[in-house]
N, C-alpha and C positions, 0 to 999 in steps of 0.2 A: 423575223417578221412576226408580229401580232395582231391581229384583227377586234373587231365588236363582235361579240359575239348572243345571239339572242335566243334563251332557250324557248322562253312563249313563242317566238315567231316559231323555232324549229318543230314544238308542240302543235301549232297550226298545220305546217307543213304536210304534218305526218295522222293528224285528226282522220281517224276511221283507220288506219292501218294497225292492225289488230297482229299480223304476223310480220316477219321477215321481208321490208320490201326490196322492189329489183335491183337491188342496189347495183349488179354487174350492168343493168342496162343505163345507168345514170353516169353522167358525164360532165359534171358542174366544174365550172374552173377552180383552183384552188387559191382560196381567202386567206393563207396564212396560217399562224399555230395558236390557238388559247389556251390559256394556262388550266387545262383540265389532265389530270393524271389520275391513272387505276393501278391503287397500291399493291406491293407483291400479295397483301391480303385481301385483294378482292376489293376493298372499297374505292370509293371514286370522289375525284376532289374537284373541285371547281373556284378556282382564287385560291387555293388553299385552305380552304372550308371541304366540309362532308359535305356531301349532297344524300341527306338526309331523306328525302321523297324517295319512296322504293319504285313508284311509278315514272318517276323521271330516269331511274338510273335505270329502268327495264326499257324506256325508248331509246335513251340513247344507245342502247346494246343493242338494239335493231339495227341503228345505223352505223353500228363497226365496223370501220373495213381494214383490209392491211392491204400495202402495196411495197414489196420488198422487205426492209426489215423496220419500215413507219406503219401508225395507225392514225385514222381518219375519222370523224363523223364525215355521213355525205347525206345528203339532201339530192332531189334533182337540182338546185340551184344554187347549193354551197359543199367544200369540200375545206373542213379544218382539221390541223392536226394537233392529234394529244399526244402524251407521254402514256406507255405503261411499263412498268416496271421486271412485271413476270410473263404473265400472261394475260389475257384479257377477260377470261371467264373463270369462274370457281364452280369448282365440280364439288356437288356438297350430298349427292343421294345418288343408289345403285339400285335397284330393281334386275331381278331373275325370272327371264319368260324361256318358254319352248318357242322357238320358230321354227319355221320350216327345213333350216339350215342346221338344227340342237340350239344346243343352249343359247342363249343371247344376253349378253350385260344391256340394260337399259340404264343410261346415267342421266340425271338431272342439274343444271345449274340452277347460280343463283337468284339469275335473271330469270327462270323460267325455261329455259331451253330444256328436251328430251332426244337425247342422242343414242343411239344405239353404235357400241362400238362395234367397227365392221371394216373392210377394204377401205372403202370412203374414209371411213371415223376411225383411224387405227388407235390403240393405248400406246405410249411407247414411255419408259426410265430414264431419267438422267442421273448421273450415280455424280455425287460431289467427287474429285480424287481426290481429296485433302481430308474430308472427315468421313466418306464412302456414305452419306447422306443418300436416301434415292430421292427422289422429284419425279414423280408420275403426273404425264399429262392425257389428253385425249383431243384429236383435232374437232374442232365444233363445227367452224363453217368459214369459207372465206379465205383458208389457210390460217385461221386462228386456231390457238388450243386454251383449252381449260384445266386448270393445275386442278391436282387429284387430290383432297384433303388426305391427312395424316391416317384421319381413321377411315376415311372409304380405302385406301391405299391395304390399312391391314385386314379388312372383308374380300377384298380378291386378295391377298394370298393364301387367307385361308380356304377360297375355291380354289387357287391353284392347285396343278398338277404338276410333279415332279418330270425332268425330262433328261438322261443323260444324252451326252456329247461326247461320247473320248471320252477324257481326263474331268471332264466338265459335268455340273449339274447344273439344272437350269429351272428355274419355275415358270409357269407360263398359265394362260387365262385361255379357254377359250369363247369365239360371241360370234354368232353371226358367221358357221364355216372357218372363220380363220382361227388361228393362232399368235398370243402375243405374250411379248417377256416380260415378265415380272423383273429379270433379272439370276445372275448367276448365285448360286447356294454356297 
């Protein structure tokens, strides 16, 4: 199924919304799929063109949603869906504060988003088994996550902390009280 799909109208729609709208309260029936897809690196296509406007691509990421293992723009009055490939967010900058809880990672996307990983915002590895690749994400919002660049990925290890298990070594981050795995040594 394919729809029309109109980003000035959706620009209207969304005129003065400056952060994250309600999205869980909007409930628009759904118009079908448009050919817009966000590459495993982060960029975002529209017809198979870049969408080159960085402020186009920071609205639309306002209105990301997932719903099982699809993703959405939604509007109050429309709901399409896109393709993404990885993930839907790139996590490109880490910040080191004290909070209340110790240390805290603060990570930034490319959109603009400021996540603190935390219970909510866990990190968590995916390790390839074929080339033992890792793939670091972090959940953003919505049940989406944001894939961890190569070189943010090697700044928390170098904050990690060594942790045996048994037989096991294990490195780990900590942010916000918790505890998360880098992965086994």
């Amino acid at each position: 199924m394919s729809t029309t799909f109109d980003p000035a109208a959706v620009s209207q729609q969304l005129e003065g919304e400056a952060t994250i709208p309600p999205l869980a309260s909007w409930n628009p029936e759904f118009c079908g799929d448009i050919d817009m897809k966000i590459a495993r690196d982060g960029r975002w296509y529209y017809e198979g063109s870049p969408i080159g406007r960085e402020a186009m691509v920071k609205m639309f990421s306002r209105i990301l949603w997932k719903e099982g293992d699809r993703y959405f723009l939604k509007t109050p009055v429309e709901k399409v869906g896109i393709q993404v490939e990885d993930a839907p967010f790139q996590v490109i900058g880490v910040e080191h504060e004290i909070g209340d809880r110790g240390p805290e990672l603060i990570f930034t996307t490319a959109t603009g988003d400021r996540v603190r990983a935390d219970a909510e915002h866990p990190l968590r590895v995916e390790v390839d088994p074929r080339t033992k690749e890792p793939s670091p994400y972090l959940m953003i919002r919505f049940g989406m996550e944001g894939r961890i660049g190569r070189n943010l990925f090697y700044q928390l290890v170098e904050l990690g902390r060594m942790v045996q298990h048994g037989r096991t070594t294990e490195l780990v981050v900590d942010s916000a009280g918790e505890t998360f795995s880098l992965g086994e040594l």
